[in-house]
N, C-alpha and C positions, 0 to 999 in steps of 0.2 A: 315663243317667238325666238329667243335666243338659241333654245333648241337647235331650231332650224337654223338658223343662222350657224351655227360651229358646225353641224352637221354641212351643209354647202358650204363652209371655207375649207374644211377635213378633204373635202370632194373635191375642189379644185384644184387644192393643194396637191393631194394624194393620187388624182386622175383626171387631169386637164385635158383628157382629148371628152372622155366621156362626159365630165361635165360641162362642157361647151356646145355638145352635142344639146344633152337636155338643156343648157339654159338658149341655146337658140330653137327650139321648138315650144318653146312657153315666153308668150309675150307678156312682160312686165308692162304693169302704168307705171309714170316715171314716178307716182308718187308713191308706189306701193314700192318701188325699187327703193327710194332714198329715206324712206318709212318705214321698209321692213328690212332694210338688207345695212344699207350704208352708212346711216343716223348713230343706229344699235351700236351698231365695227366702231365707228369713232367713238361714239360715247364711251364702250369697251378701253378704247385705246386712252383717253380720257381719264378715269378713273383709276388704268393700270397707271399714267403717267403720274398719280396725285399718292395713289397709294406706294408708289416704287419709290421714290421721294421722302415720301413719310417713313416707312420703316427699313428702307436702307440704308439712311443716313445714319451717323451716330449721335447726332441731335435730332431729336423730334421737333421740326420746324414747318409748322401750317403755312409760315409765309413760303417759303421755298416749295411745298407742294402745290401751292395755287399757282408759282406762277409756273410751275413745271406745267399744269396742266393746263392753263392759259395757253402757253408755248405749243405744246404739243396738239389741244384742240386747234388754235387757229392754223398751225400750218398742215395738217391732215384734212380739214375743210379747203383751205386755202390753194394745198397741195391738189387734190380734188378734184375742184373745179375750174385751176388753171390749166391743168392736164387735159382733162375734157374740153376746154373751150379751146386750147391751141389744135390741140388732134382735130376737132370740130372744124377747125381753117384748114389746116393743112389738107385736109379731106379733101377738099373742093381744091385747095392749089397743085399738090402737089400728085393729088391720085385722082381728079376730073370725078368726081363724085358728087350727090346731092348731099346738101350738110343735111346733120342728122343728131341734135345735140341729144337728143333721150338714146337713141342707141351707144353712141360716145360714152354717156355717164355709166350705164352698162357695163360696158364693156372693161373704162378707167376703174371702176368701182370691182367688177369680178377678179380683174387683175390686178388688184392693188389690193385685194386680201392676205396675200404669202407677206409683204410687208405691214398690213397692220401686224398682224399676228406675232411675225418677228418680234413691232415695237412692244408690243404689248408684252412677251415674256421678257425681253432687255430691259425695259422701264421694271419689272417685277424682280426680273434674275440678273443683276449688271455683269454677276461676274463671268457669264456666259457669252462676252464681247463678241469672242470669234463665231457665233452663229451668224454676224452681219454677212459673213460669205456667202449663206444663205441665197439672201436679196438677189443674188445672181439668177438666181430657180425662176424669177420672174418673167426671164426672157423667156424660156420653154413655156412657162402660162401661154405668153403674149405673143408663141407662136402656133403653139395649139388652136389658139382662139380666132387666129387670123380668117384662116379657108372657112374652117365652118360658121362662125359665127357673125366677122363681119366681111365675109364674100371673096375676101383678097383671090387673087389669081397665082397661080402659083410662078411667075416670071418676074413679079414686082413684091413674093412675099419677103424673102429677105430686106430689101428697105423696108417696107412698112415696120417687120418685125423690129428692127435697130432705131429707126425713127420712133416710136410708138413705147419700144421698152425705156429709150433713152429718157423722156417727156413725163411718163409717169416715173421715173426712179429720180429726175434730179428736180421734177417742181417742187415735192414738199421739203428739200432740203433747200432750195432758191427762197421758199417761205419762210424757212426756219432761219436763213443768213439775213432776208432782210429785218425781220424782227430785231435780231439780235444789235443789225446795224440803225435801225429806227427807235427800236425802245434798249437803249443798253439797262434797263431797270428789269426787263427779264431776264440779262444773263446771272445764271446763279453759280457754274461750276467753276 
């Protein structure tokens, strides 16, 4: 399963017209998407967050790894599914659409792999900071994906594109700031 799962983040990453192509002519269940595809990516993200913590540091500190990864699962969940649920409104306000939250999750979730990915060698490799420019690469996902995958037009794709990259790039950091402002017992740096 993880196979596949790096094998389509390599493909989205590396050929986002063609992978959006195939991932819109194969209907996902939402549960086989957030079971096979999403869960995994986080949990991934997860471990990398517990393990980059553990042997980066110059003290070996279990407590500072738990909450690293406390931190970084809740706001990549967190991030996630407030991404999707806003895109999910906006749909129907802003683009007269029928809501559609499994295609949303979809969508949030294919395009929000070039940033697990990131986190996960940053959480592994810190000293590699300047890859966060990366995160940018997101936008080209999230306009790839637009026309074929979820229907956009192309007079109205530039918003959606900027509304949509914007939503999935600053939730899980919106998640990450209120943690830190709710529980100051996670911040550890």
């Amino acid at each position: 399963m993880y196979k596949e799962i790096i094998k389509l983040v390599i493909l989205i990453i590396s050929q986002p017209a063609k992978a959006w192509e195939m991932l819109s002519l194969k209907e996902d269940k939402e549960e086989d998407f957030l079971s096979r595809f999403i869960y995994p990516l986080i949990g991934m993200v997860t471990l990398a967050a517990f393990l980059g913590v553990l042997f980066t540091r110059k003290e070996f500190d279990v407590e500072l790894a738990l909450k690293s990864s406390i931190k970084t699962l809740v706001s990549s969940f967190g991030g996630f599914y407030l991404a999707a649920y806003l895109l999910n409104e906006l749909w129907v306000s802003m683009f007269k659409r029928v809501k559609d939250m499994k295609r949303w999750q979809c969508f949030v979730g294919y395009s929000s792999s070039l940033v697990y990915s990131l986190t996960i060698i940053l959480m592994l490799l810190p000293e590699f900071f300047f890859l966060r420019i990366f995160i940018l690469y997101t936008v080209y996902i999230v306009w790839e994906g637009a026309e074929s995958y979820m229907g956009i037009e192309e007079n109205v794709k530039l918003k959606f594109v900027g509304i949509v990259s914007a939503v999935i790039l600053l939730a899980p950091i919106v998640i990450d700031f209120l943690l830190s402002m709710l529980m100051p017992g996670l911040r550890f740096e």
